[in-house]
C-alpha positions as CSV (number, residue, x, y, z in Angstrom):
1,X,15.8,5.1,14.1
2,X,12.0,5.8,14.3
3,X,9.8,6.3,10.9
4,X,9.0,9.7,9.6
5,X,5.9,11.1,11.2
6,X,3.9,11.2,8.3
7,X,4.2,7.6,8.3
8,X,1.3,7.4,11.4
9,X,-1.1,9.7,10.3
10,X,-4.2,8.9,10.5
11,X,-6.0,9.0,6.4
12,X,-9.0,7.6,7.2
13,X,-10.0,10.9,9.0
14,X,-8.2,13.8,7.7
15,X,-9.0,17.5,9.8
16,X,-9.6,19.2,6.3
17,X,-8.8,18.9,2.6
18,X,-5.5,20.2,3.0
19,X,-4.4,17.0,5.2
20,X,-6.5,14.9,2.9
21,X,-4.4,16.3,-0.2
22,X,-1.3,15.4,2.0
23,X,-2.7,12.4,2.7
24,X,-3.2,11.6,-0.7
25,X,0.1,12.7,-1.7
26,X,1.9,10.9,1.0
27,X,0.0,7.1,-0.2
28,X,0.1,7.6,-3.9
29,X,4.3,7.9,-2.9
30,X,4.2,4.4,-0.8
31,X,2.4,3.0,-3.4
32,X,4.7,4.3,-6.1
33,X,7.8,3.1,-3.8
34,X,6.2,-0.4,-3.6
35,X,5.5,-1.0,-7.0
36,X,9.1,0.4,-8.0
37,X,10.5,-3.1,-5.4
38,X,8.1,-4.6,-7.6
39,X,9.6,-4.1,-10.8
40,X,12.9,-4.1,-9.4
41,X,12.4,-7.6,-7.8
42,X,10.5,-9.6,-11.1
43,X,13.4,-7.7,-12.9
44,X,15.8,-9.5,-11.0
45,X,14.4,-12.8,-10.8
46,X,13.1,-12.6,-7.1
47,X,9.4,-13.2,-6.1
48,X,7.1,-10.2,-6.1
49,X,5.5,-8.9,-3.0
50,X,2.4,-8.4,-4.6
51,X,1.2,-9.5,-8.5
52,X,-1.1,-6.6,-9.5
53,X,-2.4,-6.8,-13.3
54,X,-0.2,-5.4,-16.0
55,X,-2.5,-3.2,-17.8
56,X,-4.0,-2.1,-13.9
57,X,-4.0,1.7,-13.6
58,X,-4.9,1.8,-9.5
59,X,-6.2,5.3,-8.9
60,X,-4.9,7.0,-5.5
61,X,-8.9,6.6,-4.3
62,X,-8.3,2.5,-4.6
63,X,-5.0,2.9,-3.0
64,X,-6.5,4.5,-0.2
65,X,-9.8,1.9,-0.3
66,X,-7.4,-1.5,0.0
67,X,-4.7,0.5,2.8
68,X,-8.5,1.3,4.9
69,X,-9.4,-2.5,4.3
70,X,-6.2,-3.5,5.6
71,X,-6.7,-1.4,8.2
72,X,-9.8,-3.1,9.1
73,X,-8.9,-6.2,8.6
74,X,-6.0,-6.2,11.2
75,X,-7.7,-4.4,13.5
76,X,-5.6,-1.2,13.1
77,X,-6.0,1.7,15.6
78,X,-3.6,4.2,14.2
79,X,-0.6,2.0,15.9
80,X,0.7,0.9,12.2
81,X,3.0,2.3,9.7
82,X,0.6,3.4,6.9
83,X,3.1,1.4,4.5
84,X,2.5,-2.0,6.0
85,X,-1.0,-1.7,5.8
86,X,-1.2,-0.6,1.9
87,X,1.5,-3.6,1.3
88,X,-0.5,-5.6,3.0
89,X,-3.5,-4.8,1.7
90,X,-1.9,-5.0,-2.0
91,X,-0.8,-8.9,-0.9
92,X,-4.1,-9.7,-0.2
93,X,-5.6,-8.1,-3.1
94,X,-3.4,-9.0,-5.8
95,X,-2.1,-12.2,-4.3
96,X,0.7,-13.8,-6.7
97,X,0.2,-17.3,-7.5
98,X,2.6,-20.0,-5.6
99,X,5.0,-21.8,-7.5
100,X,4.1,-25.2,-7.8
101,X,0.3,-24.5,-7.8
102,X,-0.6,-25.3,-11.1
């Protein structure tokens, strides 16, 4: 089965402020997806993707600053699901702390 379209489109370089609203929309609904495994993972006694502060209130504007990063950093050409990216980016920005690293 192939991802939904929306997953490839390209938010760094929306046509006009109607994509960039979609845009917008469709990140602020990954990030909302990813921080609801999150929850349901720490609630459940499994590791956390990612470890973001509690009292953190990440605006859609940083979402879409650390998915762009991401972006950069692995060299992405429009070829990868905008939901890896932001996850990724969110693992290398809020990076939990390994067990037995104290």
């Amino acid at each position: 089965m192939l991802p939904p379209m929306c997953a490839w489109i390209p938010i760094a370089n929306p046509k006009n402020e109607a994509f960039r609203n979609f845009n917008q929309l469709y990140l602020d609904g990954v990030k909302g997806g990813l921080m609801a495994y999150n929850a349901w993972m720490k609630s459940h006694g499994g590791q956390p993707a990612f470890c973001m502060p509690e009292n953190l209130a990440m605006t859609t504007d940083q979402t879409e600053h650390i998915m762009l990063r991401s972006a950069d950093k692995r060299a992405a050409k429009g070829d990868m699901l905008v939901a890896l990216l932001l996850l990724w980016g969110l693992q290398d920005t809020f990076p939990c702390e390994k067990i037995g690293s104290r």
